[in-house]
N, C-alpha and C positions, 0 to 999 in steps of 0.2 A: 748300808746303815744310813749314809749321806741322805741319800731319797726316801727312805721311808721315814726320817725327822723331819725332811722339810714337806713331804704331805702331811704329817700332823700338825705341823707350825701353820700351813695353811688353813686346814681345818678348822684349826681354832681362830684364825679371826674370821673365817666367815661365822664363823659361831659367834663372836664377839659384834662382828657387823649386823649378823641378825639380828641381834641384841638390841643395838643403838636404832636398826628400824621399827625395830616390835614397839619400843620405847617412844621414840617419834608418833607411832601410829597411836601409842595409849593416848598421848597431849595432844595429839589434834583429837581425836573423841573426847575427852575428858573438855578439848575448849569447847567445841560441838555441843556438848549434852549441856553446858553451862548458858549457852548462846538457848540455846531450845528453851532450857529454862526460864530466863529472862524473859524472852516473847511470850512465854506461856500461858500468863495472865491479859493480854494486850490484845485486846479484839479489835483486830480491823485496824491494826497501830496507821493505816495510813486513811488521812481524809479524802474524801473521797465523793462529788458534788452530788447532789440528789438529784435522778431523776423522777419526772413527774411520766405517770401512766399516760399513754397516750402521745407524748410526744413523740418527734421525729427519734433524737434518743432511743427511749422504750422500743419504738418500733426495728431497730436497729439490731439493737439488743435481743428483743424477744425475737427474731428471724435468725440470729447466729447462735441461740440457747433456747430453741425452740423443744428439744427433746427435754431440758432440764426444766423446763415450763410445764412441759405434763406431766410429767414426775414429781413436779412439788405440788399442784392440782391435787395429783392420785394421793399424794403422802397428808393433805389438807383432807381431804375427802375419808380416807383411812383413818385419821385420827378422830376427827368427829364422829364417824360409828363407832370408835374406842368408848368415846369419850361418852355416847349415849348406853351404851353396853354396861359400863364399868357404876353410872348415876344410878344403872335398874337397880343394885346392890349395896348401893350407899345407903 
């Protein structure tokens, strides 16, 4: 009798532990999803100093984002046959 009350008395507070984790876990997502929000609107919330094409900068830059440099190319490139495609129908 002794042992089979005190494995239900344990049971239950890990049931009740679980509880207070689940619980735990909904308020940091709930502060999370509130944070997400806030930035949500905020482009580029940090400044950030201008480079100029050509400089040593630039050249730095476009050597370490060299594949992301032909993909905006190809996506510049794509969109303007969109864009002459979509005028034949205007």
């Amino acid at each position: 009798f002794f042992g089979k009350h005190q494995e239900e008395e344990e049971v239950k507070q890990e049931k009740e532990a679980s509880k207070e984790t689940n619980a735990d876990r909904d308020t940091t997502l709930k502060e999370d999803d509130k944070a997400a929000k806030a930035n949500a609107n905020k482009f580029n919330s940090h400044a950030h100093p201008k480079v100029e094409e050509g400089s040593p900068e630039w050249e730095i830059l476009a050597e370490r984002n060299h594949l992301d440099l032909i993909l905006y190319d190809f996506i510049k490139m794509l969109y303007q046959k969109q864009e002459r495609i979509i005028n034949k129908y205007a």
